[in-house]
C-alpha positions in Angstrom: 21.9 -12.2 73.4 20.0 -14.9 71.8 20.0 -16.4 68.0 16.7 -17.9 66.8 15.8 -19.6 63.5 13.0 -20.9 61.7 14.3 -22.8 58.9 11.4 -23.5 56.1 11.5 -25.2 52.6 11.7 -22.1 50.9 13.0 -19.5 53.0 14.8 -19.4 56.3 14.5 -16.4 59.5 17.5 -15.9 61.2 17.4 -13.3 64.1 18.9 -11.6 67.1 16.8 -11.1 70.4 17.3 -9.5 74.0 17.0 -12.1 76.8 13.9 -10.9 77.8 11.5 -13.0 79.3 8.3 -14.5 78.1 9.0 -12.7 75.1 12.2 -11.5 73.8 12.2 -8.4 71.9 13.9 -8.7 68.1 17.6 -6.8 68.0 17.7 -7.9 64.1 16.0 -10.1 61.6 16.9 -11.5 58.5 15.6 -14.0 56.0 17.4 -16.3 53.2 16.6 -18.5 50.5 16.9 -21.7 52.4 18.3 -23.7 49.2 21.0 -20.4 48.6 23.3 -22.0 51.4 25.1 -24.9 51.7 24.0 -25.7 55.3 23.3 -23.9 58.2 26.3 -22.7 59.5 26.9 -21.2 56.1 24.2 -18.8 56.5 24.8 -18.5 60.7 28.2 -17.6 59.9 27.3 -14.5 57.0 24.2 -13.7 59.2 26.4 -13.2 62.6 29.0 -11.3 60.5 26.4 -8.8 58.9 25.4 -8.0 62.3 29.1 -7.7 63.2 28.4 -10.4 66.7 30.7 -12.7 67.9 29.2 -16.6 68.7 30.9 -15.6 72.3 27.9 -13.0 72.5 25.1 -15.6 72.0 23.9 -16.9 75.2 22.1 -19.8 73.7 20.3 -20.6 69.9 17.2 -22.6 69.3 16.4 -23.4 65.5 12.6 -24.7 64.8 13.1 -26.7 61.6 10.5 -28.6 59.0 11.2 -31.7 59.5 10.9 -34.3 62.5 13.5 -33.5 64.9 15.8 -36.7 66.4 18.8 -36.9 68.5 19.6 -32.9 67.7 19.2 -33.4 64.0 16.3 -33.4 61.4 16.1 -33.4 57.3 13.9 -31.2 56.2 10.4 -32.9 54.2 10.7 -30.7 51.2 13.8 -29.7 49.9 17.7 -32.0 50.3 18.4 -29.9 53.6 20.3 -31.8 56.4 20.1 -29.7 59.8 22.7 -30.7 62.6 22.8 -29.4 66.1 25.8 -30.6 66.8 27.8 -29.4 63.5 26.6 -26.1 64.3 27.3 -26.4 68.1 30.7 -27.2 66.7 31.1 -24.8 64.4 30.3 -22.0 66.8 30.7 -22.9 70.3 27.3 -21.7 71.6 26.9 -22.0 75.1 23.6 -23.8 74.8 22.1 -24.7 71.7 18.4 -26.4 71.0 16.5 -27.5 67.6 12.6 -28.0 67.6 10.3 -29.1 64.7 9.0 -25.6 63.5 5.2 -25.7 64.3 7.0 -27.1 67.5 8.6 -23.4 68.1 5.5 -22.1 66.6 3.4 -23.4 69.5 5.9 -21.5 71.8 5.2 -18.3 69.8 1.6 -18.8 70.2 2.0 -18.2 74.2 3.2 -14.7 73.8 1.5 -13.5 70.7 -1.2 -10.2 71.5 -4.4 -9.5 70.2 -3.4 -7.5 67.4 -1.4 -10.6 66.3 -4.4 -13.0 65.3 -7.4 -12.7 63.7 -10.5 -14.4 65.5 -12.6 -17.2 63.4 -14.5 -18.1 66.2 -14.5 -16.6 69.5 -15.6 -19.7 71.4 -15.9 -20.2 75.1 -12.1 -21.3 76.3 -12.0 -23.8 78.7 -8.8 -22.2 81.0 -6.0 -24.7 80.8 -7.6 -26.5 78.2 -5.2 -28.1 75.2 -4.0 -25.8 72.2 -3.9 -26.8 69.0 -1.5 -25.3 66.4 -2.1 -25.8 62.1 -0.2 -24.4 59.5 -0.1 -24.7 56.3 2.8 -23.2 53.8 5.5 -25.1 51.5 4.5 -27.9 53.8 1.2 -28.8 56.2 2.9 -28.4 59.8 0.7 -29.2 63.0 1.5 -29.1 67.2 0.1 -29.5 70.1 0.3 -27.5 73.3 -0.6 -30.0 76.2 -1.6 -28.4 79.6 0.5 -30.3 82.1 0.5 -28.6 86.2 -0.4 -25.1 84.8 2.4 -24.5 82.1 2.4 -25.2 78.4 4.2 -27.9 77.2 4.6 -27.6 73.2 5.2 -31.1 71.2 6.0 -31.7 68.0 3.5 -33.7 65.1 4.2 -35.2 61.9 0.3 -34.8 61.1 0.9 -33.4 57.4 2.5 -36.3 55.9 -0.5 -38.6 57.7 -3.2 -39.5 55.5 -5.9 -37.4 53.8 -9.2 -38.1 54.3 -11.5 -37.5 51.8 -15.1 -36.5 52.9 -17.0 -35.4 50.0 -17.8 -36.8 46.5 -15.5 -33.9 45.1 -12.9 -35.1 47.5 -12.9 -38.0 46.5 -12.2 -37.4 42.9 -9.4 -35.3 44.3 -7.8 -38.5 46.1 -8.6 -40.4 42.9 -6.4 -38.2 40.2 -3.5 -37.5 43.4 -3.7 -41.4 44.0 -2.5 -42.0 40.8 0.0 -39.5 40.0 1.8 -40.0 43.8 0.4 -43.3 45.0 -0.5 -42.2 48.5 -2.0 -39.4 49.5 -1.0 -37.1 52.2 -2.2 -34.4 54.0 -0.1 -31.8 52.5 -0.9 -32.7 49.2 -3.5 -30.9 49.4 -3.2 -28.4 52.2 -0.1 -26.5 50.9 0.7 -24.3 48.4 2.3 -27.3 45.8 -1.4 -29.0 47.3 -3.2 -25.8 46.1 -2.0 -26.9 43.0 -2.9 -30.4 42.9 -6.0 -28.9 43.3 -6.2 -26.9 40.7 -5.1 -29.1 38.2 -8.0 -31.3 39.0 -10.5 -28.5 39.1 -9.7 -26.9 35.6 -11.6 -29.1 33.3 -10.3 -26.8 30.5 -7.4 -23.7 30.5 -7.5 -21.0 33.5 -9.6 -18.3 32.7 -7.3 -15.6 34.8 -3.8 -17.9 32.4 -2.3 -19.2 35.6 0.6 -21.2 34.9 0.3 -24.1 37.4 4.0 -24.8 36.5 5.4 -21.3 38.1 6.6 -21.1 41.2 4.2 -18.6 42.1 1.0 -20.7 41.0 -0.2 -20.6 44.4 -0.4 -17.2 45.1 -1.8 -16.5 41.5 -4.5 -19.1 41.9 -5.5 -17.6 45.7 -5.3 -14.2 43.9 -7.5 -15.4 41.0 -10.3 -17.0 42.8 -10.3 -13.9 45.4 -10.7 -11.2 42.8 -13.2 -13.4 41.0 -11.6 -13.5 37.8 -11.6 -17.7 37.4 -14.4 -19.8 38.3 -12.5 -22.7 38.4 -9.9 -21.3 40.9 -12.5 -19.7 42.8 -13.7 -24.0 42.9 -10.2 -24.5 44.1 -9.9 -21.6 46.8 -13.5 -22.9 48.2 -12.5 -26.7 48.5 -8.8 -26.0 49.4 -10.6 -23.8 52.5 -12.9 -26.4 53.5 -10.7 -29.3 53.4 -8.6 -26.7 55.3 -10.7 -26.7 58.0 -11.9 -30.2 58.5 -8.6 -31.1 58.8 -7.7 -28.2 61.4 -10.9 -30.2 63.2 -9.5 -33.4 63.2 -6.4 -32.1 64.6 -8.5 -30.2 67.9 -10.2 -33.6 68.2 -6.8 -35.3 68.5 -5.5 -33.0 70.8 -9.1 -31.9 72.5 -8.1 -28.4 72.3 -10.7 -26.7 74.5 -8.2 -23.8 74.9 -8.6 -23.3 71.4 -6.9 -23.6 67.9 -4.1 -21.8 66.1 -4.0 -21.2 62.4 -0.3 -20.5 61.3 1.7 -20.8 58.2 2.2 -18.3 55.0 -1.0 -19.0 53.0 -3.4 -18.2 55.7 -2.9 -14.1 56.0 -3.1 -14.2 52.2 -6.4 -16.0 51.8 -8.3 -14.4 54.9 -11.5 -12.7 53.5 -11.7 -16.2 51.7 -10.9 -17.9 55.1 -13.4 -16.2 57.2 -16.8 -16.5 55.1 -17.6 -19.4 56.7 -16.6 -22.4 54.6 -13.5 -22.6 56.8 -15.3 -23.0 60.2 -18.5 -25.1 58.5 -16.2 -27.7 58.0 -14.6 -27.5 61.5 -17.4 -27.8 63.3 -19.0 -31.0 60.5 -17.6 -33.5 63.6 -20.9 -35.4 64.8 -21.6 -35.8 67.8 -19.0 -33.7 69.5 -19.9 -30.1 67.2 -21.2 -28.0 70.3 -17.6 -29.3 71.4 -15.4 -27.8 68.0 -17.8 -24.7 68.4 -16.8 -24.0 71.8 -13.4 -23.5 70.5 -11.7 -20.3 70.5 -10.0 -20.5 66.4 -7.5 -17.5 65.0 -5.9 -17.1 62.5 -1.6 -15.6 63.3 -0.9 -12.4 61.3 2.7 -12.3 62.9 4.4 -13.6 60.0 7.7 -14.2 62.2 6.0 -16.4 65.5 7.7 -19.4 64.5 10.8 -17.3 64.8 9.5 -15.3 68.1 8.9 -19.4 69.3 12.6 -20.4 68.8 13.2 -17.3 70.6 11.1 -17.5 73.9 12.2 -21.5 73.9 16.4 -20.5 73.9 15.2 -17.3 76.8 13.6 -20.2 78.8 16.3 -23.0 78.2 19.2 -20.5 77.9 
């Protein structure tokens, strides 16, 4: 049996798999407020016991976690969250135990999601064994790379959401101006994330919200997507459209980084949420806006993951390979 994680800012997935191989089937999923526990083995330890398993019954545990991941440990970027492989390896006595950046366990998802699983942006023409690229944006901005090295996928981590945001339009601009001074630098997921969604909005509404979002909830996000989608706020509509197109330059810069002629991946919580918004063309506009290499970007397959649990499916499919 295998334990996988995917430990996030706001919640955590904890779940049970078969050792099936490439893709291990789910035996039992759970998720947590991430900030309701202690630590980790706090929430292993209830998790394992709701299920009524033993540790002796876990073969081996991966945990993808968002954060940078060094020497078996990694705090996570948004919330006061220390995760340590080796306390839990202690706590536990797995036999084998592994911990991968979460759009790092994401990218191993990718390889065994189906068709049903995505939704296609652009169809492209993959080049076969070409690069992967993997973007996804949530509490955080999270982004991988899956390199082709002697036929096999090799997923590696990024820390491309905290690099910095570049500004391409006049409106933009005035974004980076107001974020400049309120946070001093500005970073990717300043912008593309749901706290960046805000950022947004606050700049865009020159007066109050028409649909009386309270940017100060903690569900201003999702009231500001669901605002601008049903029409009833100009002014979040504005923030939806520039939110999606920055989006999507960005997801563009990241498949010129990686040259990801075997296409691009667009994870995280928000994107499922906004798709009728994500695939009217802003989104893809602004992938392709890279002169001189656009017939390039548009040669690349782009989809959108509906599987709300692949970065939890990647943690899994890394501890059936490693195990």
């Amino acid at each position: 049996m295998l334990l996988a994680g995917d430990i996030g800012g706001t919640k955590t997935l904890l779940g049970l798999f078969d050792t099936t191989t490439p893709r291990p089937q789910p035996l039992a999923v759970r998720a947590y407020g991430t900030l309701d526990y202690a630590d980790l083995p706090s929430m292993i330890a209830e998790f394992l016991d709701a299920q009524s398993v033993k540790p002796s019954a876990i073969r081996a545990a991966c945990f993808g976690v968002a954060g940078p991941v060094i020497d078996e440990a990694a705090e996570l970027t948004n919330v006061p969250w220390k995760v340590d492989g080796r306390q839990v390896s202690a706590r536990f006595a797995f036999r084998r135990i592994a911990m991968l950046n979460d759009l790092q366990a994401m990218a191993y998802g990718v390889t065994v999601l189906e068709p049903g699983e995505v939704h296609v942006l652009q169809d492209g023409e993959p080049v076969p064994g070409g690069n992967v690229a993997v973007i996804a944006a949530g509490t955080g901005l999270g982004e991988a790379m899956l390199h082709s090295v002697d036929g096999r996928y090799v997923p590696s981590p990024s820390e491309g959401g905290h690099a910095d945001f570049a500004a391409r339009t006049e409106r933009e601009m005035m974004l980076v101006r107001d974020l400049t001074v309120r946070y001093g630098r500005v970073e990717n997921e300043r912008v593309l994330s749901g706290p960046g969604l805000v950022n947004i909005a606050r700049v865009a509404h020159g007066s109050a919200c028409a649909a009386n979002v309270d940017f100060t909830g903690a569900d201003a996000p999702a009231a500001i997507s669901a605002a601008a989608l049903e029409r009833r706020c100009s002014s979040c509509e504005e923030t939806l459209d520039l939110f999606i197109e920055a989006y999507g330059a960005e997801a563009g810069n990241l498949a010129l980084r990686v040259v990801s002629t075997g296409g691009v991946f667009v994870g995280g919580g928000i994107a499922p949420k906004i798709l009728p918004a994500l695939a009217n063309g802003t989104f893809m506009r602004a992938f392709r806006a890279k002169p001189p290499l656009e017939a390039m970007l548009a040669a690349m397959p782009v989809k959108v993951i509906l599987n709300a649990e692949a970065g939890l499916l990647g943690a899994a499919v890394y501890a059936a390979a490693n195990g």
